[in-house]
C-alpha positions as CSV (number, residue, x, y, z in Angstrom):
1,X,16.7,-17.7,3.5
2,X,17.2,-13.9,2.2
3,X,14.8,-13.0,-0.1
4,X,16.3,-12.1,-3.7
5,X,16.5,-8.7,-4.9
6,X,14.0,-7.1,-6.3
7,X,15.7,-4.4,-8.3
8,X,19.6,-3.6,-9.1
9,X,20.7,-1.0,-11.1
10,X,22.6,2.5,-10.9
11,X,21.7,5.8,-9.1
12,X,23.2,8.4,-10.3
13,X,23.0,12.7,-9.6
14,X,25.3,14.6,-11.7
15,X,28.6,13.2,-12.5
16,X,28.3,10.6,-9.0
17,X,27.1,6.9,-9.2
18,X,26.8,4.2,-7.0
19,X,25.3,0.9,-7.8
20,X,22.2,-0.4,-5.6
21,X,19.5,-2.6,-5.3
22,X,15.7,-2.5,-4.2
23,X,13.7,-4.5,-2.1
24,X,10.2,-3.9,-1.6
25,X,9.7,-2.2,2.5
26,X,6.4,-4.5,3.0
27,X,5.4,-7.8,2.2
28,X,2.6,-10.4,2.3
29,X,3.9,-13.5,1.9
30,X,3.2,-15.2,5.7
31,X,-0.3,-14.2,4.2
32,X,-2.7,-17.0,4.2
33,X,-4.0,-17.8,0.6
34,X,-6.1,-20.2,-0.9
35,X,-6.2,-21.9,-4.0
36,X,-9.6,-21.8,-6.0
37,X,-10.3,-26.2,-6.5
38,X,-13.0,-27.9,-8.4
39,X,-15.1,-29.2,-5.6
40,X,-16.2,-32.4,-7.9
41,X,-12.4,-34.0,-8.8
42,X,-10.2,-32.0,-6.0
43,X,-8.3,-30.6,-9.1
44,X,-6.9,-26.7,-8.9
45,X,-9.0,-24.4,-11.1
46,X,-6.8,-22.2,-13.6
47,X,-7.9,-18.9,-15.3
48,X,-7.5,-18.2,-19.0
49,X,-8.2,-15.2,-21.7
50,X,-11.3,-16.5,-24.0
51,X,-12.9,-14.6,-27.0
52,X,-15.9,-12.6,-25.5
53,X,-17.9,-13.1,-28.9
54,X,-16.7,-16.7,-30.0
55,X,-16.1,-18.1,-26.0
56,X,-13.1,-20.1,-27.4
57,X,-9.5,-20.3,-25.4
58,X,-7.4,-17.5,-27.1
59,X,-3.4,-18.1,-27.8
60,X,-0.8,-16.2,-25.8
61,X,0.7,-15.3,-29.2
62,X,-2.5,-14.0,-30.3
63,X,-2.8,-11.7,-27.9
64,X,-2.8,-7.7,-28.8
65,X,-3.1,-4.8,-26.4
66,X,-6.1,-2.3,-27.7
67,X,-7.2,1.0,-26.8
68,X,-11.2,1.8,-26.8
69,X,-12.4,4.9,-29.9
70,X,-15.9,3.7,-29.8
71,X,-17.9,0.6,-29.1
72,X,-16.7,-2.7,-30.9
73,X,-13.8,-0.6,-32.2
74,X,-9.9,-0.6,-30.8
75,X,-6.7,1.3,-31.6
76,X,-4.1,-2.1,-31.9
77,X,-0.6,-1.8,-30.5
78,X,2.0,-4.7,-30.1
79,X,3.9,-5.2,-27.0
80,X,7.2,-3.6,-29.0
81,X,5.5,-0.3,-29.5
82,X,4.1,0.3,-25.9
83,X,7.9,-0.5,-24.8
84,X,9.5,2.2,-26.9
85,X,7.7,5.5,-25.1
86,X,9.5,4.3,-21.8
87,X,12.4,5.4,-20.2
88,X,15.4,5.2,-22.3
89,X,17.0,3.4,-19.4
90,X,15.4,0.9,-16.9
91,X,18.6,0.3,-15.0
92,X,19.1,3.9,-13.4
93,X,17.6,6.0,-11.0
94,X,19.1,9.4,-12.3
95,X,18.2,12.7,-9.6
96,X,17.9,15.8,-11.2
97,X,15.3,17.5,-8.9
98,X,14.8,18.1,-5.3
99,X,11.8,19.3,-3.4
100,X,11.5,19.9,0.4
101,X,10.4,16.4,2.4
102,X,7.3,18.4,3.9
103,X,5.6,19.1,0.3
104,X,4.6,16.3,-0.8
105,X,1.1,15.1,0.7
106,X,0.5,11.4,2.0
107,X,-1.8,10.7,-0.6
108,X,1.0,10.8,-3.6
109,X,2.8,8.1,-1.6
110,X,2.3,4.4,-3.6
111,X,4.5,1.7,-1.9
112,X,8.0,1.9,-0.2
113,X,11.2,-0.2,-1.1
114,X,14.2,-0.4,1.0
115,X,17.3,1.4,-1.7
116,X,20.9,0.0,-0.7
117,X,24.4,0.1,-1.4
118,X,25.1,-2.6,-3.9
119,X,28.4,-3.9,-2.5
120,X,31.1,-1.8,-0.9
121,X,32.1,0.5,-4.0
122,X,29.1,2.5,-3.7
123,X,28.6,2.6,-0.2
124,X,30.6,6.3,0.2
125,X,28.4,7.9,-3.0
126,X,25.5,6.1,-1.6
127,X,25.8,7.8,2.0
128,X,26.9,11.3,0.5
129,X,23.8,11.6,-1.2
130,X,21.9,10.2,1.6
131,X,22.9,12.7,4.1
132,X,23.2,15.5,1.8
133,X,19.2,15.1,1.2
134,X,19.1,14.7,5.3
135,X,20.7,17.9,6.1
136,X,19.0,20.0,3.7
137,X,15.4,18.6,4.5
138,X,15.1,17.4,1.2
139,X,13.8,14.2,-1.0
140,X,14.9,13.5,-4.6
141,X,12.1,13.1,-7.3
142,X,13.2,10.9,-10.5
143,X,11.7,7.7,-12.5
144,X,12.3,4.0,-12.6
145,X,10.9,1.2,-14.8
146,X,8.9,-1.2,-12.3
147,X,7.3,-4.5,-13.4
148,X,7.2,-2.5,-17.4
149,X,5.7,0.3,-16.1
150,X,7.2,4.0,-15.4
151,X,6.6,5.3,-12.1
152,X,7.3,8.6,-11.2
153,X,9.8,7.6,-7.4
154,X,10.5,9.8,-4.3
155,X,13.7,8.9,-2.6
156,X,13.9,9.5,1.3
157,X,16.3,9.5,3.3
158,X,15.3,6.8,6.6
159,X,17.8,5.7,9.5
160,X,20.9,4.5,7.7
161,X,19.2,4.2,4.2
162,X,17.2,5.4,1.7
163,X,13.2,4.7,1.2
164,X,12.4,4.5,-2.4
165,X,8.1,5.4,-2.7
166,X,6.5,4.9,-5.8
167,X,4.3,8.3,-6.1
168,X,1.0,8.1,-7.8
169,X,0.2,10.1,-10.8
170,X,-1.3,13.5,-11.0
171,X,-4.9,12.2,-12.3
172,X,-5.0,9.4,-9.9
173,X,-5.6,11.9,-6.8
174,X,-8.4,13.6,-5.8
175,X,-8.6,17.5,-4.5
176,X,-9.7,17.0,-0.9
177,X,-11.4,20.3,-1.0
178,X,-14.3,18.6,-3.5
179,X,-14.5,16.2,-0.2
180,X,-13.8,18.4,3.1
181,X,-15.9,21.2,3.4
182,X,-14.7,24.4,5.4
183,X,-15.4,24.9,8.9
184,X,-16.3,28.1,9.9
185,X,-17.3,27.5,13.2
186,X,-15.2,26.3,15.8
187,X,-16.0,23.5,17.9
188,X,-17.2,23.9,21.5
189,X,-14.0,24.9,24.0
190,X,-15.5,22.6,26.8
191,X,-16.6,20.1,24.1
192,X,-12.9,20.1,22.6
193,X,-11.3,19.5,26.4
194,X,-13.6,16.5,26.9
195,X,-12.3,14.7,23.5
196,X,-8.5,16.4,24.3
197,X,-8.9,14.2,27.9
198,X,-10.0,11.5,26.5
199,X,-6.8,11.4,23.6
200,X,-4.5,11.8,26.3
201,X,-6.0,9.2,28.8
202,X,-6.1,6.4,25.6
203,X,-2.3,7.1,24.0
204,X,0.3,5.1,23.9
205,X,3.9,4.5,22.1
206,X,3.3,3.2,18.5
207,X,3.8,-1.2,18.3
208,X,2.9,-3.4,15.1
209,X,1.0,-5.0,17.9
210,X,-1.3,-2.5,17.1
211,X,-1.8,-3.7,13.4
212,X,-2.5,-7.5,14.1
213,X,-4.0,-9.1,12.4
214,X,-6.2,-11.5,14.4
215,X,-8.3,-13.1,11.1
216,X,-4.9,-14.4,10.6
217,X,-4.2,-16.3,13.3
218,X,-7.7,-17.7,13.4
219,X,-7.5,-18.6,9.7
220,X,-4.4,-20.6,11.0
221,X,-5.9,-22.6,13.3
222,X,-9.2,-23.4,11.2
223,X,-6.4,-24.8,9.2
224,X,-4.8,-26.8,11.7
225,X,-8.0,-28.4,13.1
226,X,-8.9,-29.4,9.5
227,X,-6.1,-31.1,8.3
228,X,-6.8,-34.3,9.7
229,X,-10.8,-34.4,8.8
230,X,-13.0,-35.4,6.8
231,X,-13.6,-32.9,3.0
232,X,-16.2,-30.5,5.0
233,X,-19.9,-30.4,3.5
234,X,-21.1,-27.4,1.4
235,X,-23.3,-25.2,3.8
236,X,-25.6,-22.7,2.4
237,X,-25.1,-19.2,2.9
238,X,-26.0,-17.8,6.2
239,X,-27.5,-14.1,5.7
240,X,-25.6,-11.9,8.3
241,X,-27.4,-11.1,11.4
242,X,-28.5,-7.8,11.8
243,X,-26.5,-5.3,13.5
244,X,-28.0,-3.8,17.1
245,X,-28.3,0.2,16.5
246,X,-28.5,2.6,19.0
247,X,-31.9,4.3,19.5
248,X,-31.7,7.0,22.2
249,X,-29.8,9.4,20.9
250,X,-28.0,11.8,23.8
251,X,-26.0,14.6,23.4
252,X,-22.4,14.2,23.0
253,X,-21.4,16.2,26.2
254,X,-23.1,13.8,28.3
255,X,-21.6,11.0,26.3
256,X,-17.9,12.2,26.4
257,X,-18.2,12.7,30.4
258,X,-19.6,9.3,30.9
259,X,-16.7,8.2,28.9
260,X,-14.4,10.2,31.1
261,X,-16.2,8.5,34.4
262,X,-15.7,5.0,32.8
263,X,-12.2,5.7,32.0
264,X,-11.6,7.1,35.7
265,X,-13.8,3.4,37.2
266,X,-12.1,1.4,34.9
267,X,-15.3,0.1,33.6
268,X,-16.1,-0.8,29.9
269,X,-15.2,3.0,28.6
270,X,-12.1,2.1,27.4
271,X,-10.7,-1.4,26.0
272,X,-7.9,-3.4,27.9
């Protein structure tokens, strides 16, 4: 079964519009997931706000969104209020800026959705604007109303579509240059050939082989074989066993060419 759309609405740049609809790119819903149970009846366990001072249940209609200005004390706001500062419209992507694709670092990029052509009257603006961005090297910035919350959007154009991203906010990433310090000195020219070798001798053409996820699959079959026993008995906690660390330290030149002689023998160097 096709999953249901996520998003429809309208994009629009300048006097062109074409309706579309959103799908989110990635999703987890082959995921295995567990419910939380009460070991003693076998019932589900199910979470609920309480009063931190009083410890009683608190009504959904009680509930107020508050902002901290000291401790004990709260700014109030009802849901109405919070609403109004958003985007005037939550149903349109409207492009008024462009920036070139190569400018924006990874780390702004949030989560990608698929953007499509909602039926076949927007399927001409839809692919105009989509190759106009690909012949110029360019993305569109705008804003879009997710799940009540503004989010500043990147639109890219991807094959025969456009990738919507999600881009995080200004204060929500870090200068790398508090993190990566400058290297003046340049690495070792034999040292650098070694590790260049070894690149070569390990690449290969990207798969989402590479990804797998083998907890998955063993999650799965813990599953399986349990489905027809007996309620398992609560084992303590076993404290993880200690891992084995290296205590002859060598230098890495003689490590990379041992590397490079394993990989040559086919021995243990390199994984299969």
């Amino acid at each position: 079964m096709a999953p249901r759309t996520y998003w429809k609405g309208y994009l629009k740049m300048s006097l062109v519009t074409c309706p579309v609809q959103m799908m989110p790119a990635t999703s987890d819903n082959e995921k295995v997931r567990f419910h939380t149970l009460n070991a003693r009846t076998g019932n589900r366990v199910v979470s609920q706000y309480v009063d931190a001072v009083t410890g009683k249940p608190v009504e959904e209609d009680d509930e107020i969104k508050g902002y901290p200005r000291g401790e004990d004390e709260y700014v109030l706001f009802e849901d109405e209020e919070l609403e109004a500062v958003a985007l005037d419209s939550v149903r349109t992507i409207d492009i008024d800026l462009f920036t070139p694709a190569d400018s924006i670092g990874w780390t702004w990029y949030d989560t990608p959705y698929y953007l499509m052509p909602d039926g076949k009257v927007g399927e001409e603006a839809y692919s105009v604007i989509r190759e106009a961005m690909r012949s110029t090297g360019m993305v569109a910035i705008s804003r879009l109303v997710i799940s009540r919350r503004e989010r500043a959007v990147m639109l890219e154009p991807r094959e025969n579509g456009i990738v919507l991203w999600t881009l995080r906010y200004g204060d929500e990433v870090r200068d790398p240059t508090d993190y990566f310090k400058r290297e003046d000195e340049k690495p070792d020219p034999e040292l650098l050939k070694l590790v260049t070798r070894l690149i070569n001798d390990r690449k290969a053409k990207w798969s989402p082989k590479m990804v797998h996820d083998p907890v998955q699959d063993r999650l799965l079959d813990l599953i399986e074989a349990r489905k027809n026993t007996r309620k398992p008995k609560r084992k303590a906690r076993a404290e993880p066993e200690a891992e084995d660390v290296p205590t002859n330290v060598v230098s890495i030149f003689d490590a990379l060419k041992r590397s490079i002689a394993g990989e040559k023998s086919g021995g243990s160097g390199r994984k299969k």
